[in-house]
C-alpha positions as CSV (number, residue, x, y, z in Angstrom):
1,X,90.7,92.3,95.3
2,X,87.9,92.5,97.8
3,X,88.6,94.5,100.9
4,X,86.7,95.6,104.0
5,X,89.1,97.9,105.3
6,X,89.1,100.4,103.0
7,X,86.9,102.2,100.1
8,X,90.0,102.5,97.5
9,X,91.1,99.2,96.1
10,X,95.1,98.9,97.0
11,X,95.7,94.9,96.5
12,X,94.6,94.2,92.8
13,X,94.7,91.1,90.7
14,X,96.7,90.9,87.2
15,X,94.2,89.3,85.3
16,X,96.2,89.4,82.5
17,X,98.6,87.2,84.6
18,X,99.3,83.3,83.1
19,X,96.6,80.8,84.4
20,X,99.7,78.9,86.2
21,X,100.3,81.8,87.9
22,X,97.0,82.2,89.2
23,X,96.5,78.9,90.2
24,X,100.0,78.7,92.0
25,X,98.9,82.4,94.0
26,X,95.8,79.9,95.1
27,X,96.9,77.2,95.9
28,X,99.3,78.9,98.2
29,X,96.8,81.1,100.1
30,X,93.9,77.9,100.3
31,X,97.3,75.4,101.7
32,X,98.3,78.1,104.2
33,X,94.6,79.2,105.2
34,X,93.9,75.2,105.4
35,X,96.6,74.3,107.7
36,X,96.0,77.1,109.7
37,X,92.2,76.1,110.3
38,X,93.7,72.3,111.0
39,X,96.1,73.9,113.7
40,X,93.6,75.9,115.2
41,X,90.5,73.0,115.3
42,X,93.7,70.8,117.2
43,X,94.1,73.8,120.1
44,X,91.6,74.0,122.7
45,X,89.8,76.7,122.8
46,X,89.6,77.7,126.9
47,X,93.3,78.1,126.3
48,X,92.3,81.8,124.0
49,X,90.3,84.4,124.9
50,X,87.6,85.8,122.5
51,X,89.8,88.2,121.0
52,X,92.2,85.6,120.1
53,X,89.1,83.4,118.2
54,X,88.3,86.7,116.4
55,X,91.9,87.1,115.1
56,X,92.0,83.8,113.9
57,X,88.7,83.7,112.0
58,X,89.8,87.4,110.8
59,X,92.9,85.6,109.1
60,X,91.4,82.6,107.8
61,X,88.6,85.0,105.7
62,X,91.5,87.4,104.6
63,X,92.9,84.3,102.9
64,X,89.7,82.9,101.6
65,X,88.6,86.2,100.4
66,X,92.1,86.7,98.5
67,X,91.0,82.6,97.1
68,X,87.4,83.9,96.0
69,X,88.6,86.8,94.1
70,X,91.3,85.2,92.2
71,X,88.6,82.2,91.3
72,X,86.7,85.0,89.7
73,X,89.7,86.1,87.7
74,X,90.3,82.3,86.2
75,X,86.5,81.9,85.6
76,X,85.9,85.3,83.9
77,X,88.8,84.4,81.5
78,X,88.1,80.6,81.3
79,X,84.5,81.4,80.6
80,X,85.3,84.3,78.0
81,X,87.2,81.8,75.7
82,X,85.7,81.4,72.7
83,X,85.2,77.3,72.3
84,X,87.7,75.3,70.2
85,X,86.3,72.7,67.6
C-alpha cells in the first residue's frame, strides 16, 4: 500500500486475496471515508481551527489512498485474466 510516512512499505495488500474480499475491504474504507466527508461538509467550519481542517482532510486521503491501491490490485488481476469464449 501507498504510504507517505515512511520509505519501507509496512501495510501491504494480499493480492492473492478472493475478489470478495477485496471488494468488501473497499467498500468499507470508501462507506466510512464517505460518511465522514458528509459529517464534516454538515459542521461549520468557524467552529475548527486550521489544524482541525488539516486532520480531517489527512484522514479522508488515508482512506482514499488505502481505496486507490486496492483498485489497482482488482484491476491488475481482472485485466491479467485471460478472456473466456
Amino acid at each position: 500500500m501507498s504510504q507517505l510516512a515512511t520509505d519501507y512499505p509496512v501495510l501491504l495488500i494480499d493480492s492473492d486475496a478472493p475478489l470478495r474480499e477485496l471488494h468488501n475491504c473497499l467498500s468499507e474504507r470508501l462507506s466510512a471515508v464517505l460518511k465522514y466527508l458528509n459529517l464534516m461538509a454538515c459542521t461549520s467550519l468557524p467552529d475548527y481551527a486550521e489544524n482541525d481542517i488539516n486532520t480531517v482532510t489527512n484522514i479522508a486521503r488515508i482512506l482514499i489512498q488505502d481505496v486507490n491501491d486496492v483498485f489497482r490490485v482488482i484491476e491488475q488481476r481482472g485485466f491479467d485474466l485471460p478472456k473466456s469464449r
